[in-house]
N, C-alpha and C positions, 0 to 999 in steps of 0.2 A: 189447510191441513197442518197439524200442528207436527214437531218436532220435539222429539227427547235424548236426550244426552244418558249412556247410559255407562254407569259405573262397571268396573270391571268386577267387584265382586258380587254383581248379580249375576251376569255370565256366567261366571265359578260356578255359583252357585246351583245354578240352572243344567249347566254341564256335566253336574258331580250327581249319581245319583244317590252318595251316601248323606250329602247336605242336607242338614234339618233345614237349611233354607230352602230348599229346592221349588218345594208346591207355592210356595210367596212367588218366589224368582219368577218361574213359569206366568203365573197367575198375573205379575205384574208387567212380565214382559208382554203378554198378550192385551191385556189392558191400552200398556202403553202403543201399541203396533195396532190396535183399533182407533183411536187418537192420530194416526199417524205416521213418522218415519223414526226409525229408531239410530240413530249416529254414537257412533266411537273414535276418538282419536288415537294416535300414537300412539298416547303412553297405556291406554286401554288398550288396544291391542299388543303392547307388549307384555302387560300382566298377562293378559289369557293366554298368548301363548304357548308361556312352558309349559303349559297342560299337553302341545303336539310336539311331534315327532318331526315335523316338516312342516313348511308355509305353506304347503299345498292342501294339507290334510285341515289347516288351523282355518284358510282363507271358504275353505270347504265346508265347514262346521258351521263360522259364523255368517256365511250366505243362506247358509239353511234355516238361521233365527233373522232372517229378511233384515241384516244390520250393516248400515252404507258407512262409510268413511268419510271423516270430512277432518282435514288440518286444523293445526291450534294455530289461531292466528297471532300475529307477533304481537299485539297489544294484549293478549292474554298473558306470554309469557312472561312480559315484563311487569302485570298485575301478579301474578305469581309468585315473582322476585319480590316484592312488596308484600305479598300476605308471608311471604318469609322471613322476609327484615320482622317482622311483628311478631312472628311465633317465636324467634331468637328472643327479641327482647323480654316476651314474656317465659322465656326461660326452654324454651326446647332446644336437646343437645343435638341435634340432625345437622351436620356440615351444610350439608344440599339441600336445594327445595324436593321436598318431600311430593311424588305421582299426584297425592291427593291435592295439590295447590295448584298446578297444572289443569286437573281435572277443573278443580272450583271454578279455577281462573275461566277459563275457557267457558264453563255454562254462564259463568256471569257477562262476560263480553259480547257473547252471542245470542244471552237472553233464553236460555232455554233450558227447562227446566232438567232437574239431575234424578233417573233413576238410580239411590243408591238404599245398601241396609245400613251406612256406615255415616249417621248424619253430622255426628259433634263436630268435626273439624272442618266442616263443608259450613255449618252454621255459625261456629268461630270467624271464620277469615272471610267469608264470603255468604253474610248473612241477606243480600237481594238476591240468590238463587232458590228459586222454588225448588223444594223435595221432594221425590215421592218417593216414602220411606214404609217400611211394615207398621210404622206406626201409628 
C-alpha cells in the first residue's frame, strides 16, 4: 500500500468550495486515497487549520478526507535548515525556514511522494521528491 504526503494547499483547496482548484483537489485526493494512505504533518496541519473555529471541528473535517498523521522526523528538519541555507544564498529574504521546506524535507526523508498544486519550490530544494501536481 503505498503512501502520500499531502500539501496543505490541496486540503484548501478541497475544503474551499469557491477554489477553481477544487474538482483537481477532490479528484486527486481520491486518486491519491485509492493508491493508499494519505498523511499530513504538523506544519500541514497548521496551515488548514485557520480555516476552523476549534480543533475539534478542524481534527473532524480532516478525519472525514480519511487523512492520518504522522511527525516530521528530526533528520528532516535538519534537511530543511539546509534547503534554507540555499534559498538564502540564492537570494531569498525569508529570516525562517519557510512550511514548504519542512513539508519537502519531510517527503524527501521519508520517501514519499508529495501531493501538491504548488511545485517550483518543492522541485528547487528538494528535486528526489516525486510530485503529483495538476500538471
Amino acid at each position: 500500500m503505498a503512501a502520500t504526503l499531502v500539501d496543505s494547499n490541496v486540503l484548501i483547496d478541497s475544503l474551499d468550495p469557491r477554489s477553481s482548484w477544487r474538482l483537481w483537489a477532490d479528484r486527486a485526493l481520491a486518486d491519491a486515497l485509492d493508491r493508499g494512505v494519505l498523511f499530513i504533518n504538523q506544519i500541514i496541519y497548521a496551515e488548514v487549520s485557520v480555516a476552523f473555529a476549534t480543533v475539534e471541528h478542524c481534527d473532524e473535517v480532516l478525519g472525514a478526507r480519511w487523512v492520518e498523521r504522522i511527525p516530521i522526523p528530526w533528520p528532516a528538519s535538519f534537511l530543511a535548515g539546509k534547503a534554507f541555507v540555499e534559498y538564502r544564498r540564492r537570494g531569498g529574504l525569508k529570516r525562517s525556514p519557510l512550511p514548504d521546506f519542512f513539508i519537502g524535507a519531510h517527503a524527501a526523508v521519508e520517501g514519499l511522494p508529495l501531493l501538491t498544486r504548488d511545485p517550483a519550490r518543492y522541485r528547487t530544494y528538494f528535486p528526489t521528491v516525486e510530485l503529483i501536481t495538476p500538471e
